[in-house]
N, C-alpha and C positions, 0 to 999 in steps of 0.2 A: 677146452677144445678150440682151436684156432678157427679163426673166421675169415671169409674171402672179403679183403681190402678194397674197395671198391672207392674211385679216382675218377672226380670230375673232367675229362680228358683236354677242356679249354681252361680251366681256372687248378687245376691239380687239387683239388679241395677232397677230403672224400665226404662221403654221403653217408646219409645215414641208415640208408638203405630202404628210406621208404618212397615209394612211386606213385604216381596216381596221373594217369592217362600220361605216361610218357614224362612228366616232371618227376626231376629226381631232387629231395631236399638236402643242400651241403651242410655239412658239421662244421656250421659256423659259431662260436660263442661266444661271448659277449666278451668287449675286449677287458684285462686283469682290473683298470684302470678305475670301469664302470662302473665292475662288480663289487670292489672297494668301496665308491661311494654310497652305492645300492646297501652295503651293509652298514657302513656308517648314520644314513639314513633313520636304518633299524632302529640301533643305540640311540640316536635324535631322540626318536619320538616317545621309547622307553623313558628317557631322564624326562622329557616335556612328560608325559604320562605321570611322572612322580611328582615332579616340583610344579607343576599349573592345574588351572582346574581341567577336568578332560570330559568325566566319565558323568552321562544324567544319570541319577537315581532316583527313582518317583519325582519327588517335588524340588530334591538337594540337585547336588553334583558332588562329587570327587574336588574339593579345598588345592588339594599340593602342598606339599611342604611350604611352599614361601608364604601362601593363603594370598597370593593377588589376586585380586579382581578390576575387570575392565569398567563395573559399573560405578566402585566404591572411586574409582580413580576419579569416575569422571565426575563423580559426585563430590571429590573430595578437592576437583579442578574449579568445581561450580563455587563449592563454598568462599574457595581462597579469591577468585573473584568476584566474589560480592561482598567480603571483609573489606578487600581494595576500593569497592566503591561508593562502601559505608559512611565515609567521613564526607565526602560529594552529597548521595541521598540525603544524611541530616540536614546539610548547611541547604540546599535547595527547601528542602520540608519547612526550616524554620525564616526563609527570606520568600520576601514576593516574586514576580515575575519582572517585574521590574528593576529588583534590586541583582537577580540573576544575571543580568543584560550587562550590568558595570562591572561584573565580575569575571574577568579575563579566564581565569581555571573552570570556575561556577559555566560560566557560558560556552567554553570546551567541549566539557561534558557532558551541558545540558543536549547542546546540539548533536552530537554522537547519539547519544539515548534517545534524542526526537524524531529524528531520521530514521534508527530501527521502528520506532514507535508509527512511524508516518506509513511507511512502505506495508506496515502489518494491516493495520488500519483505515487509512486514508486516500492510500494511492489507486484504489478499487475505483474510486470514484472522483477524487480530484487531480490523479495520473500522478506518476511518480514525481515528476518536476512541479507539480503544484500547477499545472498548466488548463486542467479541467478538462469539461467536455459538454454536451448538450446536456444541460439540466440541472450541471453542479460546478459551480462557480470558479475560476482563476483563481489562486492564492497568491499569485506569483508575478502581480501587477496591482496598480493600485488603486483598485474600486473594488472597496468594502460597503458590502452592506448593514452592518451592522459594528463597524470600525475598525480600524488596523491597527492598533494599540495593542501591545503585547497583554494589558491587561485588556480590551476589549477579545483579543481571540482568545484568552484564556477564560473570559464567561462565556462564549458560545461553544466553546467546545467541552466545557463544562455541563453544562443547559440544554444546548443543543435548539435548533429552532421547529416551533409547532412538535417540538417530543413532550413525553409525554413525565411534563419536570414543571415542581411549582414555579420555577423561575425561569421557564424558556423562555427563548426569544419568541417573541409572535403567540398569539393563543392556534392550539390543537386547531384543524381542521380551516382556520380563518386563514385568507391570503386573498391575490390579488380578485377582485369583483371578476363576477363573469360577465361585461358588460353588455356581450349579445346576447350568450344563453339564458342572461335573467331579464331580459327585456328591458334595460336603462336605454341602451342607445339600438338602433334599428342599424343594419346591414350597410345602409349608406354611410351611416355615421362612421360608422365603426371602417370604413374604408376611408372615408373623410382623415380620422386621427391616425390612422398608418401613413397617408399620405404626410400626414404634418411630421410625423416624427423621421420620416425617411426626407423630408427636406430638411430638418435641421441638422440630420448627418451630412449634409451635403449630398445624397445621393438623389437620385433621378424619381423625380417626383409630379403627379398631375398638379402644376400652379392653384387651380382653380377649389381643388378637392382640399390641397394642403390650406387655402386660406380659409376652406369652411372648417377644415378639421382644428386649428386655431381654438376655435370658439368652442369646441365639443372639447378639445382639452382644456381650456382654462373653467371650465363649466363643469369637470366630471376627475381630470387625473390633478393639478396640480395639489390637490390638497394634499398625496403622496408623495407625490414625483418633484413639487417645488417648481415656481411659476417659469424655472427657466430649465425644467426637465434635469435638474441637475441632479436629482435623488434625494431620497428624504433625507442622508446623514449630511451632506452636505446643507440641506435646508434646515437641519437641526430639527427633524418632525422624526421622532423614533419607531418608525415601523417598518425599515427593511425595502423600502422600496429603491429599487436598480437606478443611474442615472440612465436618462433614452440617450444622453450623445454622448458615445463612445465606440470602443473596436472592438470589444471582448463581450460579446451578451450570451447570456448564460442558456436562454432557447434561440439564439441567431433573431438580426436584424436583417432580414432579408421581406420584403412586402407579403409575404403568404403568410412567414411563421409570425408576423407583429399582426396581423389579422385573426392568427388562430387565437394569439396570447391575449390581445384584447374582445374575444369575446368566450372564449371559453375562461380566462385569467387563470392564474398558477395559486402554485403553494406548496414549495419547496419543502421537504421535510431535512432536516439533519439528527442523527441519535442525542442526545444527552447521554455524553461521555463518561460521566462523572460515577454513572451503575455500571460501566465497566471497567475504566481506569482509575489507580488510584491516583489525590492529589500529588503527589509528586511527579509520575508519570505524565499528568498533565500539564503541568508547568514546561518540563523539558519541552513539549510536544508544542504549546505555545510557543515557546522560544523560538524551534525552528521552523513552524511557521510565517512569523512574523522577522524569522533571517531569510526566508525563502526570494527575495526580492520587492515584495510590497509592501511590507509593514511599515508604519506610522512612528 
């Protein structure tokens, strides 16, 4: 039966006859072009359906003809790069940290590895550039507390200081005196010796207090600090204590926080690395430490 042709009267299109409040829908289709790809498509995902994995089954999947997989690649991406950096690992494992340093390839390497190793570990708390922050030391200048020798940071990161390792640095829980909280020196004092160590930075200091504080330090810190405040590694006295004249202090040289530090005193903890990383990983991680700009 013939049907009345019904014509869009400003676009000539016809309709499809259907209406709704006055819209009329035109018998527009998709142009040959589209509908081509549209069905090409189909076939795509068909042949991908066969030849790749597609389909879950309980705990499988559907193989594919070729049997790739995304995961075996990247496992198989993993392997061949760590065959590659097999013959590096050994020669590290079987040389010290020391002997890493003279070895132009060895030292490449190491420092590549340190760097991922730093940023995982380290940077949490001594910043990405080794730069530090309130409470955890610069690496990346050169006051060491406990040495800047590729083999001294390779025993405390080893060790770790006050951790909990028969060969840490420092004993558990023991660090700087609390010299107010435990009643060695009274309030005066203990303002006295702020005074003295903020004149030997040169900075603005009560004369009178800095000359009493003198005596309360050669009386109470030098035996750590070393009679010209220059710190115990420098005075050759092994216990970790900071030098007082410098730029970089680990709780701030400003007169409140040297008042809080001498009388509540510190104690620094670092992990002992050595129950988390293995020897190799460590040596790398030395290396680039001690290339970071301060090392010895």
């Amino acid at each position: 039966m013939a049907r009345n042709i019904e014509k869009d009267a400003l676009s000539g299109v016809e309709t499809t006859g259907h209406e709704w409040d006055g819209l009329k829908e035109l018998n527009n289709p998709l142009p040959k072009w589209w509908l081509y790809i549209f069905y090409v498509c189909i076939a795509w995902s068909i042949v991908y359906y066969v030849l790749y994995p597609a389909w879950p089954l309980g705990k499988t999947y559907t193989k594919g003809l070729l049997g790739w997989s995304m995961r075996q690649e990247i496992a198989d991406n993993m392997a061949a790069a760590k065959a590659g950096q097999a013959k590096y690992l050994t020669a590290i494992a079987a040389k010290s940290v020391d002997e890493i340093q003279k070895d132009k390839d060895l030292l490449s390497f190491a420092m590549a590895g340190g760097r991922s190793v730093f940023n995982e570990n380290c940077a949490a708390c001594h910043g990405a550039g080794g730069q530090g922050a309130k409470g955890y030391p610069t690496l990346a200048d050169d006051v060491w507390l406990w040495g800047g020798t590729t083999a001294d940071i390779y025993k405390t990161i080893q060790h770790g200081i006050r951790a909990d390792d028969g060969d840490t640095r420092a004993t558990v829980g023991v660090g700087m005196t609390a010299f107010g909280k435990d009643g060695i020196l009274t309030k005066e004092q203990v303002d006295q010796v702020s005074d003295y160590i903020l004149s030997l930075n040169k900075k603005p200091a009560d004369a009178a207090k800095a000359a009493a504080g003198a005596k309360v330090f050669e009386e109470n810190c030098v035996a750590c600090h070393g009679d010209k405040a220059q710190g115990s590694l420098a005075a050759g006295i092994d216990v970790g204590a900071p030098p007082l004249v410098q730029a970089n202090w680990i709780y701030g040289g400003d007169k409140a926080t040297l008042v809080e530090t001498i009388a509540n005193g510190r104690a620094g903890v670092m992990p002992a690395w050595a129950k988390r990383l293995d020897d190799t990983t460590i040596k790398q991680l030395a290396v680039y430490v001690h290339n970071l700009g301060g090392g010895k």
